[in-house]
PDB file of N, CA, C and O in Angstrom:
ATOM      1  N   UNK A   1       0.838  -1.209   0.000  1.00  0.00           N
ATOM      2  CA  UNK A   1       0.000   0.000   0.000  1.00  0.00           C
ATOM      3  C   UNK A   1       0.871   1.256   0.000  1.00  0.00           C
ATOM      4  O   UNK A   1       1.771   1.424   0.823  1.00  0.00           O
ATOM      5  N   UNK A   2       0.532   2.218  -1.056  1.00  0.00           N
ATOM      6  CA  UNK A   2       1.072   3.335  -1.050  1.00  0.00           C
ATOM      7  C   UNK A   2       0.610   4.103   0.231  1.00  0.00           C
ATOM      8  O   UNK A   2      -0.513   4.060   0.732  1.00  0.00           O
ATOM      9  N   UNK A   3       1.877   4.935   0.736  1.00  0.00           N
ATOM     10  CA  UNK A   3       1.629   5.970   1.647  1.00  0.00           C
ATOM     11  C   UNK A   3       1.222   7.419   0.965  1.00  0.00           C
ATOM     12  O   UNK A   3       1.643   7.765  -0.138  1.00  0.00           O
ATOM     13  N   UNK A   4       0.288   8.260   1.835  1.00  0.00           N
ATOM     14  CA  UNK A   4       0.238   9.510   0.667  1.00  0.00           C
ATOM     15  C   UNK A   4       1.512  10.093   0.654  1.00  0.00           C
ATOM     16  O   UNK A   4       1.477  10.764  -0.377  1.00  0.00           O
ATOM     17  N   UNK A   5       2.880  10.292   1.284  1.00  0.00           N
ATOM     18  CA  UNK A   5       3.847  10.882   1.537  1.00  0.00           C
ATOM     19  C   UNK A   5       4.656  10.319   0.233  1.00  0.00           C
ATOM     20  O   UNK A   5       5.464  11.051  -0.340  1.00  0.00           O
ATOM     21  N   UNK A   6       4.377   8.851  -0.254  1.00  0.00           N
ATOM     22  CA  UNK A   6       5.635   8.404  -1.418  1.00  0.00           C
ATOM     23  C   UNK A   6       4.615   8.638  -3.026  1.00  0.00           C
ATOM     24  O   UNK A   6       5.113   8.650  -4.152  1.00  0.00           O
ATOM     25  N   UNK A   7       3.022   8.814  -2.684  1.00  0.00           N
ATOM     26  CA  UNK A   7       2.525   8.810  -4.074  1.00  0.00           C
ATOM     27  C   UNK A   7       2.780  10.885  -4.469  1.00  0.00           C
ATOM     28  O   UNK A   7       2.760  11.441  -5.567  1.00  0.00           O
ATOM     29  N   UNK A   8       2.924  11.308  -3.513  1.00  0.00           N
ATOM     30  CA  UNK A   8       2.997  12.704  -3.779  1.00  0.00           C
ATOM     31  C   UNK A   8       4.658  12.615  -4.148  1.00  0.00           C
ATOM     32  O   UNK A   8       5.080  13.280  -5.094  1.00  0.00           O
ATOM     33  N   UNK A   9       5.503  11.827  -3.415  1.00  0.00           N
ATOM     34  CA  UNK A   9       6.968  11.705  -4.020  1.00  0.00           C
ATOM     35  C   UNK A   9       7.000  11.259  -5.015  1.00  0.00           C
ATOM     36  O   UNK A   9       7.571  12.154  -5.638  1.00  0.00           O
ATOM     37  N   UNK A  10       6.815  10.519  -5.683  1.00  0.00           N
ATOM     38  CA  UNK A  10       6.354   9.921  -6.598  1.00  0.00           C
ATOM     39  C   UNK A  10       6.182  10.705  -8.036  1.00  0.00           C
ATOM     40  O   UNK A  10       6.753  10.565  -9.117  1.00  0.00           O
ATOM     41  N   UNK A  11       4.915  11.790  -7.473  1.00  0.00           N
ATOM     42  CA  UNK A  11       4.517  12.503  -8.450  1.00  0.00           C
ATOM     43  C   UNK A  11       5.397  13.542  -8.858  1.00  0.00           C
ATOM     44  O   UNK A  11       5.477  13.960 -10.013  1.00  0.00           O
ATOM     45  N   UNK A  12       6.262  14.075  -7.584  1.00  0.00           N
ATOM     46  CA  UNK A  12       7.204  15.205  -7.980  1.00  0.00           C
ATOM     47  C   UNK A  12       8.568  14.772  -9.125  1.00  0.00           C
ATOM     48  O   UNK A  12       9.073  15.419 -10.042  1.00  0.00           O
ATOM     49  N   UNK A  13       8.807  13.633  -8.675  1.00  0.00           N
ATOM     50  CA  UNK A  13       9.885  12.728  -9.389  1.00  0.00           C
ATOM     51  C   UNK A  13       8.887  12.640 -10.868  1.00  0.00           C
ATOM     52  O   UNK A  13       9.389  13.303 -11.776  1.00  0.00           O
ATOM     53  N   UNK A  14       8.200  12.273 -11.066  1.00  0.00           N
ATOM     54  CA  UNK A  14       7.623  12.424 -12.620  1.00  0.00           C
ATOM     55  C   UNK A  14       7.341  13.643 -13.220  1.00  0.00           C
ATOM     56  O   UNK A  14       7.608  13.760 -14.416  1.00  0.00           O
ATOM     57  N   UNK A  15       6.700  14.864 -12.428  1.00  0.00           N
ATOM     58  CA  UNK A  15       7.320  16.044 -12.927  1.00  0.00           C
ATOM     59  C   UNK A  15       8.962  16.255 -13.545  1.00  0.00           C
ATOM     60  O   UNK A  15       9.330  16.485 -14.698  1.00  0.00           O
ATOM     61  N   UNK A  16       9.582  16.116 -12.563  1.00  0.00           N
ATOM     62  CA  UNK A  16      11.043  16.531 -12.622  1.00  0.00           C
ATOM     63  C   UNK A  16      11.234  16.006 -14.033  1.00  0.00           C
ATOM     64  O   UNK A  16      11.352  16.786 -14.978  1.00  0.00           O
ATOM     65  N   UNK A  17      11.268  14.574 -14.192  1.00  0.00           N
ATOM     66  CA  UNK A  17      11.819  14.121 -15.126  1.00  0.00           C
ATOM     67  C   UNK A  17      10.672  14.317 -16.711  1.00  0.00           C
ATOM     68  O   UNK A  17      11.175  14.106 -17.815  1.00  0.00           O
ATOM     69  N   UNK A  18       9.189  14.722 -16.594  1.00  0.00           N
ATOM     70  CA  UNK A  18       8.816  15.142 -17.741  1.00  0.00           C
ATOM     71  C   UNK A  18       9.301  16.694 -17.992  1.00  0.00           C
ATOM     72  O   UNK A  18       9.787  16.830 -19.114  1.00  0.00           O
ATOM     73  N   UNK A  19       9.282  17.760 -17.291  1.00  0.00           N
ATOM     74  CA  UNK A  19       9.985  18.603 -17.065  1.00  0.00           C
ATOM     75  C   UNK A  19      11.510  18.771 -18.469  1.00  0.00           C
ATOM     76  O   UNK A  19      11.772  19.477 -19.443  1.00  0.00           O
ATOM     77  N   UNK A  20      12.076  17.700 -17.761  1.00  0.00           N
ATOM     78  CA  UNK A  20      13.919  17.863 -18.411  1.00  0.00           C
ATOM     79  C   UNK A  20      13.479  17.117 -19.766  1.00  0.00           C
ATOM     80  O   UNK A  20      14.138  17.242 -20.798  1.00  0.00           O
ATOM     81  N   UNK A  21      12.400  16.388 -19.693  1.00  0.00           N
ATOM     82  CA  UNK A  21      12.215  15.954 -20.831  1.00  0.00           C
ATOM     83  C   UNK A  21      11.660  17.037 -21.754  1.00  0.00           C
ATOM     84  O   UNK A  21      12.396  18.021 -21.674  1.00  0.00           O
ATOM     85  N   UNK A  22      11.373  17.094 -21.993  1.00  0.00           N
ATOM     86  CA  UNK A  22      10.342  18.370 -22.285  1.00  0.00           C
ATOM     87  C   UNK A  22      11.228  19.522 -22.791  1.00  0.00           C
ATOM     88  O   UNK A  22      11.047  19.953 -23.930  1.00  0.00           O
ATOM     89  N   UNK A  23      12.272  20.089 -21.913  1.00  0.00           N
ATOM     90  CA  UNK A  23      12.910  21.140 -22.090  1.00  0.00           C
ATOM     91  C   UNK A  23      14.055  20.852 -22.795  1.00  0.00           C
ATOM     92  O   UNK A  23      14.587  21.770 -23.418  1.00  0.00           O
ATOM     93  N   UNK A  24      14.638  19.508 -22.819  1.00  0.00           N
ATOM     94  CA  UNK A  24      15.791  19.143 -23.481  1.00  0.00           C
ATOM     95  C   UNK A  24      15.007  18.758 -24.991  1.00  0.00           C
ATOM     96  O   UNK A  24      15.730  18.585 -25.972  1.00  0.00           O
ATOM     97  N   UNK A  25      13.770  18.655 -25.105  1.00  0.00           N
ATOM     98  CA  UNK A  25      13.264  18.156 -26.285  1.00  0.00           C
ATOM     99  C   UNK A  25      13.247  19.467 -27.085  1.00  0.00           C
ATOM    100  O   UNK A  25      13.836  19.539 -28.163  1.00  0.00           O
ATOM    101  N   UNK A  26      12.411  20.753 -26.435  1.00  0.00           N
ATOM    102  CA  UNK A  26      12.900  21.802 -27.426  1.00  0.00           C
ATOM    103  C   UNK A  26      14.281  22.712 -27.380  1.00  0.00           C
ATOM    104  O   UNK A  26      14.711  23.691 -27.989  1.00  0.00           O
ATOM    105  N   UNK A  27      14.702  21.903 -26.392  1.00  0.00           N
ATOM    106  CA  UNK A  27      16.213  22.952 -26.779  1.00  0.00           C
ATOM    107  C   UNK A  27      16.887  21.774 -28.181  1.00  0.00           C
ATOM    108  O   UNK A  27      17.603  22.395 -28.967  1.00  0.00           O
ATOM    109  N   UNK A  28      16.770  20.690 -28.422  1.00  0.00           N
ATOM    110  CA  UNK A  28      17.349  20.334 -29.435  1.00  0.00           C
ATOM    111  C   UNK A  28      16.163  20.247 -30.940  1.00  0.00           C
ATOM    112  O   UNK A  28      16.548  19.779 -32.011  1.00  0.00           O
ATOM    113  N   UNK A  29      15.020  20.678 -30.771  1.00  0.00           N
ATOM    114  CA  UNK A  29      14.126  21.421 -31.392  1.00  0.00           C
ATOM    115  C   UNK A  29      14.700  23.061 -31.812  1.00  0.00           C
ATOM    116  O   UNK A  29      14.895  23.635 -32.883  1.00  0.00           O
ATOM    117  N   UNK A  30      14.790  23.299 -30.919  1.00  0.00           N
ATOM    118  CA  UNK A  30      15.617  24.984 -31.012  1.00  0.00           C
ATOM    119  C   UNK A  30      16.654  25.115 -32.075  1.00  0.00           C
ATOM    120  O   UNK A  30      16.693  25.916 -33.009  1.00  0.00           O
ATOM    121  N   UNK A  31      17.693  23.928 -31.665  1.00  0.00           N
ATOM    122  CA  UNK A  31      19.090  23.762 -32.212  1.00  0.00           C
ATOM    123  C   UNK A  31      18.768  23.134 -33.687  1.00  0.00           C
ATOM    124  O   UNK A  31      19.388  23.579 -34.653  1.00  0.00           O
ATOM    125  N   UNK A  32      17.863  22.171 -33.848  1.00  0.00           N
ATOM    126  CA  UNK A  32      17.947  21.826 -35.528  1.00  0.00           C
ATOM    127  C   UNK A  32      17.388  22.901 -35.988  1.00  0.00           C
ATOM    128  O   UNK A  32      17.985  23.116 -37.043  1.00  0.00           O
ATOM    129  N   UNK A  33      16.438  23.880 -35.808  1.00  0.00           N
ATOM    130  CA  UNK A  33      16.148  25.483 -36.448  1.00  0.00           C
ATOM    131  C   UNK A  33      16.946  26.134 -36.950  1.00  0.00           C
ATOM    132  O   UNK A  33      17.001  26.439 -38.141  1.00  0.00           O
ATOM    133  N   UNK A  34      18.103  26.606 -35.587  1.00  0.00           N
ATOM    134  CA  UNK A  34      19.239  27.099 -35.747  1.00  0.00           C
ATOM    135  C   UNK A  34      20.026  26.809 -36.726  1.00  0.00           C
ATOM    136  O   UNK A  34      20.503  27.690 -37.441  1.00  0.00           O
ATOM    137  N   UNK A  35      20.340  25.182 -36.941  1.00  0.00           N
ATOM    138  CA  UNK A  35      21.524  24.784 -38.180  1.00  0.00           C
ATOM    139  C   UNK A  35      20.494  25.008 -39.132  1.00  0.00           C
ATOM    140  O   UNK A  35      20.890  25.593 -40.140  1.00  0.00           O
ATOM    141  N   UNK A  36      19.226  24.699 -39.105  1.00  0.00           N
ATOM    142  CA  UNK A  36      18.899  24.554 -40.363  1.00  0.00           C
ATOM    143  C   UNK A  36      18.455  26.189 -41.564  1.00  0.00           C
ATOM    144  O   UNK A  36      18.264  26.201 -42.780  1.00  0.00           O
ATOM    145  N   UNK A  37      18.428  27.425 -40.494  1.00  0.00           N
ATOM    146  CA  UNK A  37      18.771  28.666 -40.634  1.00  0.00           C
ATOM    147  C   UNK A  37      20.062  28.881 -40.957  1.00  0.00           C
ATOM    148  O   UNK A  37      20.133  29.392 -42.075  1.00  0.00           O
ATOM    149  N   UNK A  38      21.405  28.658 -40.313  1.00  0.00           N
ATOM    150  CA  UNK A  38      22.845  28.731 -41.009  1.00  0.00           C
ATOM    151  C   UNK A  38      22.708  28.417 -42.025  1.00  0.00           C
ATOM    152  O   UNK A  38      22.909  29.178 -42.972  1.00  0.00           O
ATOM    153  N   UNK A  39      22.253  26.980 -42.174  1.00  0.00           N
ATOM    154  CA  UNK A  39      22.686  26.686 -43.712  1.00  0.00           C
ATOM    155  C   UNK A  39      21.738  27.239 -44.571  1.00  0.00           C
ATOM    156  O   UNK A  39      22.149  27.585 -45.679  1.00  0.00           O
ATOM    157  N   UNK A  40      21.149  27.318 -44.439  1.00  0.00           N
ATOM    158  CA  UNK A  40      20.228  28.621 -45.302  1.00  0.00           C
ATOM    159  C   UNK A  40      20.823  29.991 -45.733  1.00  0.00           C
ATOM    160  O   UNK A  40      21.159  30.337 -46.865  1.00  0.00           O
ATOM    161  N   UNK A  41      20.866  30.573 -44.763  1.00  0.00           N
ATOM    162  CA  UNK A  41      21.905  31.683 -44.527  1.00  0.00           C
ATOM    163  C   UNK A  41      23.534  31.570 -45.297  1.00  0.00           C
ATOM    164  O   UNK A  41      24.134  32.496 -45.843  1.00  0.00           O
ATOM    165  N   UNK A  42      23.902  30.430 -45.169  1.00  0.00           N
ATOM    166  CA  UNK A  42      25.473  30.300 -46.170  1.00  0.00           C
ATOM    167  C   UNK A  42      25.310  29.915 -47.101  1.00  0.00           C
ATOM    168  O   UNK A  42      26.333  29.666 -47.740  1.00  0.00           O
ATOM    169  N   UNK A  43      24.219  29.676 -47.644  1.00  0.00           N
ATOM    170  CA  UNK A  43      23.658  29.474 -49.219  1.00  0.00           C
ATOM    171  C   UNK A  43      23.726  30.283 -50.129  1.00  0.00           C
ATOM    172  O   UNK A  43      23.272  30.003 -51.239  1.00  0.00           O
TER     173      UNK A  43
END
């Protein structure tokens, strides 16, 4: 049986990690823009 103290831990730990997910997904979203603007740009 879950305690409410580990399902609320629980939940913060799945934030955290959709969170970094999330933010690392558009920072390398960000970054293929970026190259794909250079090379545009040195065309």
């Amino acid at each position: 049986m879950l305690s409410k103290k580990s399902r609320k831990a629980r939940r913060i730990l799945f934030d955290s990690i959709y969170k970094i997910l999330s933010d690392s997904f558009v920072c390398d979203f960000g970054l293929q823009n970026y190259t794909i603007k250079v090379k545009f740009a040195s065309y």
